[in-house]
C-alpha positions in Angstrom: 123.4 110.6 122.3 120.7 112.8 123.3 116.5 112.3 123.0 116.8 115.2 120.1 119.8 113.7 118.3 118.2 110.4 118.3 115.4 112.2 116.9 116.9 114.1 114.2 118.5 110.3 113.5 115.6 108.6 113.4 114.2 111.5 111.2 116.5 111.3 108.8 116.5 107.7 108.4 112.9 107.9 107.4 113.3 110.6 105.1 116.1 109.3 103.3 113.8 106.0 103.1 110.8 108.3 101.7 113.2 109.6 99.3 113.6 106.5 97.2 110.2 105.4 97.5 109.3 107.0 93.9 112.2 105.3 91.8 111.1 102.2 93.9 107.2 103.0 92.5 108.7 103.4 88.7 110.9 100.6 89.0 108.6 98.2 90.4 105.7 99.2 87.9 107.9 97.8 85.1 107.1 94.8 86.7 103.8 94.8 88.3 100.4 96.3 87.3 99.5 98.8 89.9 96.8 96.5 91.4 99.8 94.0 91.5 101.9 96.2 93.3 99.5 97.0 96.1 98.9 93.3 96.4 102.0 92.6 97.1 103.6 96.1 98.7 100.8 95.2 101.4 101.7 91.8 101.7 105.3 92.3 102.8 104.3 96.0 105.0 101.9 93.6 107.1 104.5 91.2 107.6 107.0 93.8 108.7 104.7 95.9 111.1 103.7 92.1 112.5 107.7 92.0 113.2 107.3 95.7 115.0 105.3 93.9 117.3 107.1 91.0 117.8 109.8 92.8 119.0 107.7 95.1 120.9 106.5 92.1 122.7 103.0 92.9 121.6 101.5 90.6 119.5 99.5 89.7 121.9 97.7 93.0 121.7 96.6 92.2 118.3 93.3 89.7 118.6 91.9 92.1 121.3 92.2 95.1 119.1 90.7 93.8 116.5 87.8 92.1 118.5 87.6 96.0 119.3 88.0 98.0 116.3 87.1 95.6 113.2 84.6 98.2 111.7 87.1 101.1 111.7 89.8 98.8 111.0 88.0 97.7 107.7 87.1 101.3 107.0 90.5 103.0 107.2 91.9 99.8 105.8 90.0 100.4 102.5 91.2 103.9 102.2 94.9 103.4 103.2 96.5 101.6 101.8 93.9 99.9 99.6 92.1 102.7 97.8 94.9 105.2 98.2 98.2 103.1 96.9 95.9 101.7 94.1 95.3 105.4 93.1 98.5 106.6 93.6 100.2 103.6 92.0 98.5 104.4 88.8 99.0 107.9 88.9 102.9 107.0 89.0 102.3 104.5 85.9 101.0 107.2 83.8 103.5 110.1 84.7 107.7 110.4 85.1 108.1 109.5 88.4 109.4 112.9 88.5 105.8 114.6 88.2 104.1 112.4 90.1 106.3 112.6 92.9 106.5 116.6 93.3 102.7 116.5 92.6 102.0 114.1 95.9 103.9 116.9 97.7 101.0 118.7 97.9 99.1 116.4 100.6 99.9 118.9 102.8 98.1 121.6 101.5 95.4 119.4 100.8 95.2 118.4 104.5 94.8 121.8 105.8 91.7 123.1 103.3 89.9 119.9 103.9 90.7 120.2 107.6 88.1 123.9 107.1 85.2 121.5 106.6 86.0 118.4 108.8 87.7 120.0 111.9 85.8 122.9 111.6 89.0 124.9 111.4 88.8 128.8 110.8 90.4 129.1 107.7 93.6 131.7 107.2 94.1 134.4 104.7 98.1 132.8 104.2 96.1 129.4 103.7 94.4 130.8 100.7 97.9 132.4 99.2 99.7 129.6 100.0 96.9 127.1 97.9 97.3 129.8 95.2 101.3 129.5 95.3 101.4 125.6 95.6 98.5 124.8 92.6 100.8 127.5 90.3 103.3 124.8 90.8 100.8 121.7 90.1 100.1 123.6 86.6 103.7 124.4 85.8 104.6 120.7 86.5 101.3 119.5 84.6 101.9 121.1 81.4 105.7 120.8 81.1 105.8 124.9 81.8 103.1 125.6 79.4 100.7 127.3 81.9 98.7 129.1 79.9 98.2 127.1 77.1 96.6 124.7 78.8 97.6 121.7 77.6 98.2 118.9 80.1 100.8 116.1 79.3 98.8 113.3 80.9 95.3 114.8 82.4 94.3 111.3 83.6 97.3 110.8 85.6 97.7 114.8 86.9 93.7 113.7 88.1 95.3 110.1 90.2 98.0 112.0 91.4 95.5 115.0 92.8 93.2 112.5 93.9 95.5 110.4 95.9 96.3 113.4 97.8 92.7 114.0 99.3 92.5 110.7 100.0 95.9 110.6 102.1 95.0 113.8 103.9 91.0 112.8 104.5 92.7 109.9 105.8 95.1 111.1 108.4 92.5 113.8 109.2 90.0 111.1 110.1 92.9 109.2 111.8 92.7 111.7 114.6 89.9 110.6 116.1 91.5 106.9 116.0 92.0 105.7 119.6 94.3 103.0 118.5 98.0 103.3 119.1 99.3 104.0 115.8 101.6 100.8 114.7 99.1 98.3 115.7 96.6 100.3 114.5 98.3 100.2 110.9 98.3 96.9 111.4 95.1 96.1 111.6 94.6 98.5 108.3 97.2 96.2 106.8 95.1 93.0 107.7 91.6 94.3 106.2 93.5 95.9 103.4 94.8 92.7 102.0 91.7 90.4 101.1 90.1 93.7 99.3 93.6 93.8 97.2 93.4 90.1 96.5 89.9 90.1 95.9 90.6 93.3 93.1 93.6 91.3 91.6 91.3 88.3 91.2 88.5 90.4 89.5 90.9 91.7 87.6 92.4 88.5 86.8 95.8 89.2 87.8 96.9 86.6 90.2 99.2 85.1 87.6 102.7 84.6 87.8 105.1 87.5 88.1 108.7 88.7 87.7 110.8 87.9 90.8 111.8 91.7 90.0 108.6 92.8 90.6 108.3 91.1 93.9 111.6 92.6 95.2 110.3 95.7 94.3 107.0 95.4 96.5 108.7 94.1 99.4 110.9 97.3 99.1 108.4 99.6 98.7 105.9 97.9 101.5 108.6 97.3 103.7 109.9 100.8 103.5 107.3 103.0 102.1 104.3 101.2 103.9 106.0 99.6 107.0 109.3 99.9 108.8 109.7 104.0 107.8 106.1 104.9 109.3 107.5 103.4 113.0 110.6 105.0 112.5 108.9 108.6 111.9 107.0 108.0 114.7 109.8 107.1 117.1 111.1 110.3 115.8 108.2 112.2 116.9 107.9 110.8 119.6 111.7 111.9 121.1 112.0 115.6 119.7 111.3 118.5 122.2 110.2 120.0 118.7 107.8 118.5 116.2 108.4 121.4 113.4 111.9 120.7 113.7 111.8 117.1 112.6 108.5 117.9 110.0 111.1 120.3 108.6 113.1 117.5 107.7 110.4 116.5 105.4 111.6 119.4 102.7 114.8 117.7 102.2 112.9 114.7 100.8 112.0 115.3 97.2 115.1 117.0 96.0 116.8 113.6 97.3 114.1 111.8 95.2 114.8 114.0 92.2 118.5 112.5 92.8 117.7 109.2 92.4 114.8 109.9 89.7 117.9 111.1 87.2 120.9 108.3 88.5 118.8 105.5 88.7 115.5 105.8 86.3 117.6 108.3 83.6 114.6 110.5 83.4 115.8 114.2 82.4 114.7 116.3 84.8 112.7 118.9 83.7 112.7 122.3 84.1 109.2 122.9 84.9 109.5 120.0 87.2 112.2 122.3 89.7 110.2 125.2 89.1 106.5 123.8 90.1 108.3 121.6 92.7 109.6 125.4 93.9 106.4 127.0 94.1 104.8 123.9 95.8 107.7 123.6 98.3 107.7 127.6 98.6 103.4 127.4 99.2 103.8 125.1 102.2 106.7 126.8 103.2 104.7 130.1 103.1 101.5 128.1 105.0 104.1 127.1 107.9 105.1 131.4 108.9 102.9 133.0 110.7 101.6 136.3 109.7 102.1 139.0 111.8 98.7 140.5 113.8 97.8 143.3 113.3 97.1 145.8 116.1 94.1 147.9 117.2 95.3 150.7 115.7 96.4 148.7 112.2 99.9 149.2 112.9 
């Protein structure tokens, strides 16, 4: 097997993985509060990046690192996953897993307009139409295909679901700057992450008992969601001669979600859900082409 066909393997193992991650949210949340969920989704993603490095052979990298990079460790640890999964986990226990999955597609987009203000990047005329194309598709899905009248079907949750996707693109944005290689670097996230989630369940006063579903259902999600699929992505990346080629893989993701949304959940997919999941697939689609240059002469 070849470095690219390992790739495209490894890529698909970690989208099919991303792919059940939003029946895993809904499921789980039946279960857990979302503060629970985080608690516990950390717990077991910690424990399987720790396994990573086992077999790595690098655990011993770990108390050296952190020695090193506590304060950004701490500070990206609070964003992702604490502050973002919180946000996001609420965001799926307001809405059909359906919406609140096609909505979180649009991280992308998000990444690239705040990218104009923190990388200084020039912004691009197809940036604008493609934010144009892929927010038509957030309304379409927000208001059940009622655009124009305005009404949202859960304004509070359409707000998480938005919110949770400046937060994972500030925080992957920021992340380039991060000198740490990227699984034990995660880890150390991980390790901050989880007092702060403990320490908001106990406020909260929701350290009690809880279903053994519910626990199943966080060591899915952090094992997959959090853990395991992020080092299998990155393997990925690391063994294609072509990063767009395994990104594209990414598209194939929330159709396959959809899937499992209908067989396993039974929600009824909408029809405003395909058709705002459209235009936000067709707006980053649209962001990826490159527009022709124009010459001297305008031709």
């Amino acid at each position: 097997m070849t470095s690219q066909q390992k790739a495209y393997l490894y890529g698909l193992g970690a989208v099919l993985a991303w792919s059940t991650v939003a029946t895993a949210f809904k499921i789980s949340l039946q279960h857990l509060s979302p503060a629970q969920l985080v608690l516990y989704a950390s717990t077991f993603s910690l424990l399987s990046l720790l396994s990573i490095l086992a077999w790595q052979g690098r655990l011993g990298e770990l108390l050296p690192a952190l020695r090193q990079h506590w304060r950004r460790s701490l500070l990206l640890g609070a964003v992702n996953p604490f502050v973002y999964y919180l946000i996001l986990f609420q965001a799926y226990d307001l809405l059909p897993a359906q919406e609140a999955q096609a909505l979180n597609y649009t991280w992308a987009l998000t990444m690239t307009l705040l990218a104009i203000p923190v990388l200084k990047q020039k912004p691009r005329p197809q940036d604008a139409l493609a934010a144009l194309v892929c927010y038509a598709g957030v309304l379409v899905i927000a208001t059940r295909g009622q655009p124009l009248a305005l009404e949202f079907s859960n304004l509070a949750g359409v707000g998480y679901a938005l919110a949770s996707t400046v937060l994972w693109a500030g925080y992957w944005l920021f992340n380039t700057r991060d000198r740490r290689e990227p699984v034990l670097g995660l880890t150390l996230n991980f390790l901050f992450a989880l007092p702060l989630a403990w320490l908001w369940c106990l406020w909260r006063g929701e350290l009690g008992a809880v279903a053994w579903q519910g626990i199943a259902g966080a060591a899915y999600v952090g094992a997959l969601e959090m853990g395991f699929t992020f080092a299998l992505w990155l393997a990925a990346m690391k063994l294609t001669g072509s990063t767009a080629r395994i990104a594209n893989l990414i598209f194939l993701s929330p159709l396959l979600s959809l899937l499992l949304i209908y067989l396993l959940i039974g929600e009824q997919i909408l029809p405003s859900t395909l058709n705002g999941l459209a235009l936000i697939l067709g707006g980053l689609i649209l962001q990826k082409i490159p527009l022709p240059h124009r010459t001297a002469s305008g031709g």
